[in-house]
C-alpha positions as CSV (number, residue, x, y, z in Angstrom):
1,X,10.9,-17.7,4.8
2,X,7.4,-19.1,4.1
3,X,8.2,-21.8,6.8
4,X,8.7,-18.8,9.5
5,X,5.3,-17.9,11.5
6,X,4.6,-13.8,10.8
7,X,1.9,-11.5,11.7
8,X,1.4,-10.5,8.0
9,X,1.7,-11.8,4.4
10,X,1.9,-9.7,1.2
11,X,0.7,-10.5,-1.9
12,X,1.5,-7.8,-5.1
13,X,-0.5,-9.0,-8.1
14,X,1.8,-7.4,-10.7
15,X,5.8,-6.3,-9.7
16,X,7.4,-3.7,-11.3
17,X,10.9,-2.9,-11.5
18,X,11.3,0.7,-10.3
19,X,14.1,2.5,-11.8
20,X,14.8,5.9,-10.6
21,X,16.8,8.7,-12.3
22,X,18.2,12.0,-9.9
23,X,18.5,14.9,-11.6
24,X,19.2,18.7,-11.4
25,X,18.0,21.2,-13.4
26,X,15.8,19.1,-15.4
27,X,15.0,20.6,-19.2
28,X,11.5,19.6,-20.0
29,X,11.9,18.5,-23.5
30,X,15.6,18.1,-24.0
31,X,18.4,15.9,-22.9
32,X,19.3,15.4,-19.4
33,X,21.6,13.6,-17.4
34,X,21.2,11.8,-13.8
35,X,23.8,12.3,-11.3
36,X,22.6,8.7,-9.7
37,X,20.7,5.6,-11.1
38,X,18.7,3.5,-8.3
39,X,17.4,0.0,-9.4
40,X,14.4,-1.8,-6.9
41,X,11.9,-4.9,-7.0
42,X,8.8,-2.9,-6.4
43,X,5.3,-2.8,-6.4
44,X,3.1,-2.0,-3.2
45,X,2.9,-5.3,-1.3
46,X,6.6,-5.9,-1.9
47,X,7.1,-2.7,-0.5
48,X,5.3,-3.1,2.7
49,X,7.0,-6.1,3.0
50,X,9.9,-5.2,2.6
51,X,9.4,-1.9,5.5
52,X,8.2,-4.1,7.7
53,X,11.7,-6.0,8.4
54,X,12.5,-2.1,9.2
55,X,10.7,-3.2,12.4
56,X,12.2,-6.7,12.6
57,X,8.6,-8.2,11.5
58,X,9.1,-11.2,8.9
59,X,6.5,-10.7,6.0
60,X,6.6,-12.9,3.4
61,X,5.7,-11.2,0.2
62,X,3.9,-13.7,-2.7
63,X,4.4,-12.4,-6.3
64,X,4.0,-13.5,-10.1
65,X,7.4,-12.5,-11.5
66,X,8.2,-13.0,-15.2
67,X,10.9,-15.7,-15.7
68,X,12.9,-13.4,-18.3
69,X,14.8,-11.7,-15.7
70,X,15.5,-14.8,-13.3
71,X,18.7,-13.1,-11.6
72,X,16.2,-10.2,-10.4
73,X,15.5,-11.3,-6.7
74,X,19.1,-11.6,-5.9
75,X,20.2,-8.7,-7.5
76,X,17.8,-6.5,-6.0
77,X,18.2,-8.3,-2.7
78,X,14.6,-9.7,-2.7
79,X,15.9,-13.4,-2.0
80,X,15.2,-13.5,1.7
81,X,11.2,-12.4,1.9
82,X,10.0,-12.8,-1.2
83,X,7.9,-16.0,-2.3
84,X,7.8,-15.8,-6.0
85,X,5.7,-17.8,-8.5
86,X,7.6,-17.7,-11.9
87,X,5.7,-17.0,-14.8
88,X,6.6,-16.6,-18.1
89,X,7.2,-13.1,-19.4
90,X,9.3,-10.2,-18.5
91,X,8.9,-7.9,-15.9
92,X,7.5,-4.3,-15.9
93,X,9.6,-1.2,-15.5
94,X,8.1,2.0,-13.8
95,X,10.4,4.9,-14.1
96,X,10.6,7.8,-11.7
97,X,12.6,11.0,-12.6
98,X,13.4,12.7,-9.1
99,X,14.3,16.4,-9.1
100,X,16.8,18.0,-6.7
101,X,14.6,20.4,-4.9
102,X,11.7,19.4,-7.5
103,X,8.9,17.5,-7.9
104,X,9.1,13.7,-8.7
105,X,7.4,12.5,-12.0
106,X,6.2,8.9,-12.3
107,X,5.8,6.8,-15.2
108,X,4.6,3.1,-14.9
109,X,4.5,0.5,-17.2
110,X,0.8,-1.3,-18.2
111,X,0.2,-4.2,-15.5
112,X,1.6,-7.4,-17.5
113,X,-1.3,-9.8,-18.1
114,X,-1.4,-13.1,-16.6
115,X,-2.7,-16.7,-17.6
116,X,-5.8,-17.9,-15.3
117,X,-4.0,-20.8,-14.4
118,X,-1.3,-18.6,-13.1
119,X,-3.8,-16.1,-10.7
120,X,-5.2,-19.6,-9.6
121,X,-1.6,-20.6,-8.6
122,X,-1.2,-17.4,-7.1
123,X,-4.4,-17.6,-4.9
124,X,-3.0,-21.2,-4.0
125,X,0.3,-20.1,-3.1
126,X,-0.5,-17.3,-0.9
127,X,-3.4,-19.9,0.8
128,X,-0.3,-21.8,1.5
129,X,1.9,-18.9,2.9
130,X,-0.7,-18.0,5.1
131,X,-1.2,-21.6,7.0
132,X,2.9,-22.1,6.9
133,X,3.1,-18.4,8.9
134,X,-0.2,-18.6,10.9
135,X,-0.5,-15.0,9.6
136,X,-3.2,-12.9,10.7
137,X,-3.3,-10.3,8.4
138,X,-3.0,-10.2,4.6
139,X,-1.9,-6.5,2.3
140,X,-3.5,-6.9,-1.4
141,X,-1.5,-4.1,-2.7
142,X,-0.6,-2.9,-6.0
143,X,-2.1,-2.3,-10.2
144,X,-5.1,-5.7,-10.7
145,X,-3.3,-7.2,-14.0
146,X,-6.0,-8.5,-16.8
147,X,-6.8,-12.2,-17.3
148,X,-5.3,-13.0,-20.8
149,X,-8.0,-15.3,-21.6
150,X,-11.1,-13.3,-20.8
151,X,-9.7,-9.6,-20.8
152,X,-10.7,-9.0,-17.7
153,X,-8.8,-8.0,-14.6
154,X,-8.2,-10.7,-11.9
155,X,-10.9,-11.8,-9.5
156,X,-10.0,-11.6,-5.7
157,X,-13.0,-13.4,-4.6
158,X,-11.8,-16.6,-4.6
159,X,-8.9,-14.6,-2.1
160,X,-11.4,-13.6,0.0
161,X,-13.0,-16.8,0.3
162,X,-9.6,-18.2,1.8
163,X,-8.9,-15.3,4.5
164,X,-12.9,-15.3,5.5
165,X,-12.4,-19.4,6.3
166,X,-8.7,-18.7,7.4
167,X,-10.1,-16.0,9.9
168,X,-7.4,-13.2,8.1
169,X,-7.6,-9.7,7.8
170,X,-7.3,-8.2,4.6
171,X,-6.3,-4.7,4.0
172,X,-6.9,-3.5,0.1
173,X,-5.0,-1.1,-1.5
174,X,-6.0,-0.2,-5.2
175,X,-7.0,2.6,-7.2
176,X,-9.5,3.5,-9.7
177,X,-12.4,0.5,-11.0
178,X,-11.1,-2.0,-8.8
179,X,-11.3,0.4,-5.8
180,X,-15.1,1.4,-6.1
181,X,-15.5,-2.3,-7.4
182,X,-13.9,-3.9,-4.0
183,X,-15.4,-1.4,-1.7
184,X,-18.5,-1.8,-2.9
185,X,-18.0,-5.4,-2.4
186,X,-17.1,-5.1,1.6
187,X,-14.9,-8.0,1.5
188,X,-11.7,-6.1,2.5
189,X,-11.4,-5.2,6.5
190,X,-8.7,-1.7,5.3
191,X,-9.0,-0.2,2.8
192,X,-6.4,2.8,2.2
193,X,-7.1,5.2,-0.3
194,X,-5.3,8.7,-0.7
195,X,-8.6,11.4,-1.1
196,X,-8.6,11.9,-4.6
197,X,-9.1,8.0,-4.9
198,X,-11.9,8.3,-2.2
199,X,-13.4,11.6,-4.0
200,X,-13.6,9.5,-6.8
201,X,-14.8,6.5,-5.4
202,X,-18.2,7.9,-3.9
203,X,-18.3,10.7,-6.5
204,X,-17.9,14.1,-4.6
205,X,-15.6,16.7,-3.8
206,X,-13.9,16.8,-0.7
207,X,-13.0,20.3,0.9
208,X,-12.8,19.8,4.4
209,X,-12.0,16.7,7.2
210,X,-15.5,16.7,7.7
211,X,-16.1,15.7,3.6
212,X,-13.3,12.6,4.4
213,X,-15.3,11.4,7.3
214,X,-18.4,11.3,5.4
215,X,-17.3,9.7,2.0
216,X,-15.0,6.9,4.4
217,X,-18.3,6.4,6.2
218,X,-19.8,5.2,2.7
219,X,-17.1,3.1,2.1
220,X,-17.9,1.7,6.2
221,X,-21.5,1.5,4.7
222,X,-20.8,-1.1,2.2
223,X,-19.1,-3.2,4.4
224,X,-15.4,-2.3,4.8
225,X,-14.5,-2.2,8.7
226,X,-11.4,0.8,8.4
227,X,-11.1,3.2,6.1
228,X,-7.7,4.4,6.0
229,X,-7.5,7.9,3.9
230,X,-4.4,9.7,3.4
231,X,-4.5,13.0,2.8
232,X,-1.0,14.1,1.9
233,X,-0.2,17.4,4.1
234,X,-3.0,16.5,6.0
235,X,-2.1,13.1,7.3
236,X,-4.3,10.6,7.7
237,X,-8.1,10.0,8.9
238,X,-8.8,6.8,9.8
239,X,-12.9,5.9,10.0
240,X,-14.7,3.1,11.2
241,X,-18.5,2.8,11.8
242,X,-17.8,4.0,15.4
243,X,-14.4,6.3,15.3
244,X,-12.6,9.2,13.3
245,X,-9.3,9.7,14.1
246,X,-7.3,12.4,12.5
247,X,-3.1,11.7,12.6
248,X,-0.2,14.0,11.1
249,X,2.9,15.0,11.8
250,X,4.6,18.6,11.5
251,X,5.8,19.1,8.2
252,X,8.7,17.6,6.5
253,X,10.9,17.9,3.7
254,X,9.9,16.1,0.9
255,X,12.4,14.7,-1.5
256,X,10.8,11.4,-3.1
257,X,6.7,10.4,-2.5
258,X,6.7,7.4,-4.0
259,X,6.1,4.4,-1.9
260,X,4.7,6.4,0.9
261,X,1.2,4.6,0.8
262,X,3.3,1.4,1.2
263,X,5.0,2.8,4.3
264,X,2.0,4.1,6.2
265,X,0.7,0.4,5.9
266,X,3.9,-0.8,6.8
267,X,3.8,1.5,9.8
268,X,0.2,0.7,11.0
269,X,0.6,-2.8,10.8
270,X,4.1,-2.8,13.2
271,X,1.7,-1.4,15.7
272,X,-1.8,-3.1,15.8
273,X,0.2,-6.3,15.0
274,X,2.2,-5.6,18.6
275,X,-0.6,-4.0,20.3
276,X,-3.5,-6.1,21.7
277,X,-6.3,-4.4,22.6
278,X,-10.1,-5.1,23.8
279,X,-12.1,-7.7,20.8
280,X,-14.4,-4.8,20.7
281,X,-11.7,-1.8,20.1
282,X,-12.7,1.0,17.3
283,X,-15.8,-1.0,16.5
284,X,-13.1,-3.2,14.7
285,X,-11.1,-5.2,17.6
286,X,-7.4,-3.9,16.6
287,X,-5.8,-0.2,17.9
288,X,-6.6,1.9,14.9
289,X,-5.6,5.1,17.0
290,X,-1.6,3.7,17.7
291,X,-2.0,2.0,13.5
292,X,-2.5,5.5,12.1
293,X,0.0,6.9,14.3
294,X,2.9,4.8,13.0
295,X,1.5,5.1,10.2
296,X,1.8,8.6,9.2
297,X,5.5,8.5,11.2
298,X,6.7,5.8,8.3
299,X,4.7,7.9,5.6
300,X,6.8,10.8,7.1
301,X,10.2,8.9,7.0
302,X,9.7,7.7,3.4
303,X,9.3,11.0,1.7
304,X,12.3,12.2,3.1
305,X,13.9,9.5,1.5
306,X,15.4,9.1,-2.2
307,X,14.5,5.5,-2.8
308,X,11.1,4.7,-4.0
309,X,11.0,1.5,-0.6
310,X,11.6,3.0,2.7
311,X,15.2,2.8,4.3
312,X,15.1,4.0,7.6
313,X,12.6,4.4,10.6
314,X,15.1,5.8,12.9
315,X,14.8,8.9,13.9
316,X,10.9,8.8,13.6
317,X,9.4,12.1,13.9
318,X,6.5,13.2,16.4
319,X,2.8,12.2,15.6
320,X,-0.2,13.9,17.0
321,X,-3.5,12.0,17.2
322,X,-6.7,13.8,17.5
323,X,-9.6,11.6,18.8
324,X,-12.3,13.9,18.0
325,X,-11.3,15.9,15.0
326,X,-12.2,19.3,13.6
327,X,-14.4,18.5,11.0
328,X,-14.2,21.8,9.2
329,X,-11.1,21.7,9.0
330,X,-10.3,22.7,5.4
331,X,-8.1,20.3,3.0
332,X,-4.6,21.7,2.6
333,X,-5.1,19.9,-0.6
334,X,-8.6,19.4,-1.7
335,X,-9.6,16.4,-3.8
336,X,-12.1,16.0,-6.4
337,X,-14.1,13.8,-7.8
């Protein structure tokens, strides 16, 4: 699939296999059993890669996978869009535990470490994927996994070095150090924190739509072109040096939220991938106000869906798009630092 030109490449620094246990009535503290097991090759670039050929967009997805488990991409039917680089090592598990009209409980394994000749072949790879497609945009999604040779987590300035003389967009999804490290940074043109990643990131509290704005600006700031911030009920705000836009949909029933951040890239990237707009659009040249819309429509559509990858975008539920948003508008979940 490498060979096949695409809008977008994926690269997920550390897979996971994602097993997922449904159960009723769970007893905290005793012995349960699940009604239904689900197995998937996981981990956020994969995802997004993966959603996007929901939308009939080829995305190849690069990935160091441990050569333990070597029947994993077939049997998890990965074959067709993944690009693998095997090395040695098993791969992680991440467990999630989904209650029937409950809450869903996460628990992921520590990001396997890699060899620095591996992360170089990595970086190589994906260089490669990105001429054979002609891709235009690049997802870094996903846990940074340590260097087993220094002890420190992986360097993606090399990365950036081949999408700045490539010409490719690079949206950036992380958490914690790496987040504040990388935004600080301004390589990334996305970067899609939820807000208590962003509260965390520029070290404030955020109670209204107005706080968002102001800590995505920061982020904008340091360099980073879109800020992307989920805000669970709230939708998403979307803020560029020039724009806020607020999107969200009406509410939905919520059985499983894992993987939603996956899908709401997945779904802005099917749009400003299809829609061209004006070089200077948004202060950023791509149409962030259709992005976000898809965007929180796929978030939508995953979280009423079991499996931790979206399934589905039939059936899409409405967006509404404010162009000028309420900036007092208070958090229906506020996010601290």
């Amino acid at each position: 699939m490498a060979d096949q030109k695409s809008p977008v490449v994926t690269l997920t620094p550390s897979p996971t296999l994602d097993r997922t246990y449904f159960v009723k009535n769970l007893v905290e503290g005793g012995v349960n059993r699940a009604y239904e097991v689900g197995e998937e090759l996981a981990g956020k670039g994969i995802n997004v890669a993966r959603g996007l050929q929901l939308a009939k967009i080829p995305a190849p997805g690069v990935v160091p996978i441990g050569n333990a488990d070597p029947a994993v991409l077939k049997r998890t039917g990965s074959s067709s869009f993944l690009v693998p680089l095997w090395v040695d090592g098993t791969l992680r598990v991440s467990t999630t535990v989904v209650e029937y009209d409950g809450p869903t409980t996460k628990i992921n394994e520590h990001p396997r470490p890699l060899h620095q000749k591996d992360w170089d072949a990595v970086i190589s790879l994906t260089e490669k994927t990105l001429v054979d497609t002609s891709a235009k945009w690049l997802v870094v999604a996903g846990a940074h996994p340590e260097i087993i040779e220094t002890d420190k987590v992986i360097d993606l300035e090399p990365l950036f070095e081949v999408t700045g003389r490539l010409g490719v967009k690079v949206i950036l999804d992380t958490s914690g150090d790496p987040l504040r490290y990388w935004a600080q940074k301004g390589n990334a043109t996305v970067m899609k924190p939820n807000a208590h990643e962003l509260a965390e990131c520029v070290g404030k509290d955020m109670k209204t739509l107005g706080d968002v704005i102001d800590a995505a600006r920061t982020l904008n700031d340091w360099g980073v072109d879109l800020i992307m911030a989920s805000m669970g009920v709230d939708g998403i705000v979307a803020v560029t040096k020039t724009h806020a836009i607020h999107a969200f949909t009406p509410p939905v029933k919520v059985i499983n939220t894992v993987g939603a951040g996956d899908s709401t890239i997945a779904g802005f990237l099917s749009a400003v991938t299809a829609n061209e707009t004006e070089p200077g659009a948004y202060g950023v040249g791509f149409d962030v106000a259709g992005g976000i819309s898809a965007a929180v429509q796929w978030g939508a559509a995953k979280v009423q869906q079991p499996t931790s990858g979206l399934k589905s975008i039939e059936n899409l539920v409405e967006a509404t798009v404010d162009l000028d948003p309420d900036r007092n508008r208070p958090l229906g979940e506020p996010a601290q630092a």
